[in-house]
N, C-alpha and C positions, 0 to 999 in steps of 0.2 A: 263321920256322918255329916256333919257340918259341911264337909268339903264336897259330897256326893249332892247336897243339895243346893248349894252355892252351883255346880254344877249343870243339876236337871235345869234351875231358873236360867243359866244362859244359855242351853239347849232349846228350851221354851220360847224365847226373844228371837233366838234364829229363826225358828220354824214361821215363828208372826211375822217375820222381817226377810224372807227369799226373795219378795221381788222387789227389797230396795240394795243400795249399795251399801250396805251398815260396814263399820268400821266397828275394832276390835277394842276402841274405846269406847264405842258408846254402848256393847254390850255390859265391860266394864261397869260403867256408869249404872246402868241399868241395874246393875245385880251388887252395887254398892262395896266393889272392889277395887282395888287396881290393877290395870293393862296387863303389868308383869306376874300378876300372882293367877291371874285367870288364863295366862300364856301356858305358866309353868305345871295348872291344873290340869287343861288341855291334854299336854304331853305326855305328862305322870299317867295320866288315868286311860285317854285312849288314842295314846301315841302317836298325833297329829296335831300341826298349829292349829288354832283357831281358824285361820285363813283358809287355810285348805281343805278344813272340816266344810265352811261354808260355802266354796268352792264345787265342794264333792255334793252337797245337798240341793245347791241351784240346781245341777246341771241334769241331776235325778230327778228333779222337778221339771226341768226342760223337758227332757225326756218324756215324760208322761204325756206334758202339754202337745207335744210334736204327734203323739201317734191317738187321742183323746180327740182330736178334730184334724182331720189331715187338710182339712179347706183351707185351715189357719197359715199363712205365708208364715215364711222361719223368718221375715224381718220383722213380724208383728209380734210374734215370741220375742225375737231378740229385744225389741222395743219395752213388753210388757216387764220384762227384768234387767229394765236399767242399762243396756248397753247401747251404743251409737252409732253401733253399723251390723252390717250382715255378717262382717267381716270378723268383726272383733267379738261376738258371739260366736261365731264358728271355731275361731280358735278356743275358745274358753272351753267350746260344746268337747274338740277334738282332744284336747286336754286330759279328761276324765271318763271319755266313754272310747278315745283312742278310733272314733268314724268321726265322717260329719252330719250336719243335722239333715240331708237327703238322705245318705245312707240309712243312718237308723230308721227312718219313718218305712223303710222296707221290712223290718222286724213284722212275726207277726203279735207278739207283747210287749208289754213295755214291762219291764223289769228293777223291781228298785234297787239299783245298782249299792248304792249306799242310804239303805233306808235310815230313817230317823230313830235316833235313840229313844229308848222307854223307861230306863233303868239300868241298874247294874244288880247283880248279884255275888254276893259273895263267898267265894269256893270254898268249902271246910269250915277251918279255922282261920285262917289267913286274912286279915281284914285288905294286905297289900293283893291279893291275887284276887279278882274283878271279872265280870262274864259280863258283856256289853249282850242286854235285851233292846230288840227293836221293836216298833210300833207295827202292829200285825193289825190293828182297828177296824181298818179299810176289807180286812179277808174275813172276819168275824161272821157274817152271813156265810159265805162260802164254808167254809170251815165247818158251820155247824151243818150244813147240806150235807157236808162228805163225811160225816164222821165216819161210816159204814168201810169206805175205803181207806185205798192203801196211800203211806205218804213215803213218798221216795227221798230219803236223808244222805246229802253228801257232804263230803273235806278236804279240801286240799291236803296233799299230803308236803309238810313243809313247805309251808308259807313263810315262816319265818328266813327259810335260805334266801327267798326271792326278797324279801324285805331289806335281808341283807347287802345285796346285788344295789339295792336302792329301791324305794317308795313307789317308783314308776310300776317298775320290773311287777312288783306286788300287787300293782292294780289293775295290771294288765294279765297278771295271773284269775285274779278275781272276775276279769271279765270272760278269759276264754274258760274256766271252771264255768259259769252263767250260761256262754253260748253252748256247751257240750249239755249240760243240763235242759238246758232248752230247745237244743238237738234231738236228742230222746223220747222227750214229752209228746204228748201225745194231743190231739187238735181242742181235746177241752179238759187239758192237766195244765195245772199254773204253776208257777214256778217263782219263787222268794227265798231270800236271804235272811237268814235268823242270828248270823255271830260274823267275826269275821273272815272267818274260811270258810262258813255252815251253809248248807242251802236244803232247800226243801221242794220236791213235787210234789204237790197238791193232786194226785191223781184225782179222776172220773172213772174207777175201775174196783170193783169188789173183787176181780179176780186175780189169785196170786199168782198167776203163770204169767198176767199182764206186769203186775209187777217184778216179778223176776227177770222179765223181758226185757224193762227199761235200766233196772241195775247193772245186766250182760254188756248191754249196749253201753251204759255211759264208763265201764270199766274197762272195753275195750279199746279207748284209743289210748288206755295209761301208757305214758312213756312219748307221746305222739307233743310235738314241741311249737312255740309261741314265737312271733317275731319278738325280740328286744334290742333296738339300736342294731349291732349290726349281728346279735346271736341268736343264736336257737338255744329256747330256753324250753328243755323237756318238763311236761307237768301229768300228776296221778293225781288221780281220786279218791276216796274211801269212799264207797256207797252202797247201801240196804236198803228193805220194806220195812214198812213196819204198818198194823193195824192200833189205830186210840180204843180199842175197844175200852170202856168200865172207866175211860178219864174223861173228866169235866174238862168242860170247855173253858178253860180260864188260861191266861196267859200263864201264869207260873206253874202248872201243871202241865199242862201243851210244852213249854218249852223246857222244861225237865225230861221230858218223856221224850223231845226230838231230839235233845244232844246226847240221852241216854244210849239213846239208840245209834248215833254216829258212833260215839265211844264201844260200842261195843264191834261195831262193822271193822275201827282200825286192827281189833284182835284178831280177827278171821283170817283163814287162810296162813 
């Protein structure tokens, strides 16, 4: 427990500290550990350095910043989070979202590609086995709008192969699962990530035919493949409706009820 909160406090440092250059000692510092023990926490618990967690969190923050004002030049983003050129923002951008920062601002959402941790949960009995919850804060209006509707829950199906392949390959998975999800959707359904493979439609639609509509669609390109270096890397989905009828609006219920609901889509068929 101690180590889950040791934890959340360098989680917390990051998220105050995106638009500076922080270094992985001074969160260290910050949370009254040493570099190597808060390296090794990182890893253990959600399978990424330090670095690249903070890496992956800027640039979801770019992201946002890029499509939230589009008057804003990409060298005034790139300035506003510490980098020294167009240049060397663009790679950092191309890096993690695999476009550049013109491309994306053609999105019609911004999507939080690796949103901010909230918590963990943990599975059973297993204190080692951990379900990484994300900050959903910002959807909490929406959310309670729609309860009435449907919310479209999908998975990668084997993530861990692409993991395997290498860290890239896997994010590059996570992003074309996003774009196919967002494919789908529909002109006022949103679309977020709730785990690491997990994603959700936030429909605009009380009707189940709508929703059946967008589950056909996002399962029919399964098998349909990603660039990776020089391969084609095949990827499927798991995805269902599902209605929150009779559950509260609170995160640990919400997201009980969405991975419940994934878990049961991988059974089908």
């Amino acid at each position: 427990m101690q180590q889950l909160q040791l934890l959340m406090q360098a989680l917390e440092y990051i998220e105050q500290n995106l638009t500076t250059n922080m270094k992985t000692e001074e969160i260290a510092k910050h949370c009254y550990c040493s570099k190597s023990s808060l390296e090794k926490l990182f890893r253990c618990i959600n399978n990424i350095s330090v670095h690249d967690y903070i890496a992956r969190r800027r640039m979801t923050y770019a992201g946002r910043l890029l499509l939230e004002d589009k008057d804003i030049g990409v060298l005034q983003i790139a300035l506003e989070l510490g980098f020294g050129s167009h240049e060397a923002f663009t790679r950092a951008f191309k890096q993690v979202w695999n476009c550049t920062p013109s491309r994306y601002r053609q999105n019609k959402h911004h999507i939080e590609l690796f949103p901010q941790y909230a918590g963990y949960t943990v599975i059973g009995k297993d204190e080692h086995m951990k379900r990484k919850n994300v900050d959903i804060s910002k959807l909490y209006d929406l959310l309670r709008e729609r309860r009435e509707c449907y919310f479209i829950c999908g998975d990668i199906q084997g993530l861990i192969g692409f993991n395997d392949i290498s860290i890239k390959a896997g994010d590059l998975a996570i992003i074309e699962a996003l774009n196919r999800m967002e494919a789908a959707a529909g002109e006022g359904d949103v679309v977020f990530r709730i785990g690491a493979d997990e994603f959700v439609i936030v429909t605009d639609s009380t009707d189940k035919a709508y929703a059946n509509g967008l589950v056909e669609e996002i399962l029919s390109h399964n098998g349909e493949s990603f660039a990776y270096v020089d391969r084609a890397l095949p990827l499927a989905l798991y995805a269902s409706a599902v209605l929150l009828e009779g559950t509260k609006l609170c995160y640990r219920d919400l997201f009980e009820k969405l991975h419940h609901t994934i878990m049961e889509s991988k059974f089908k068929k």
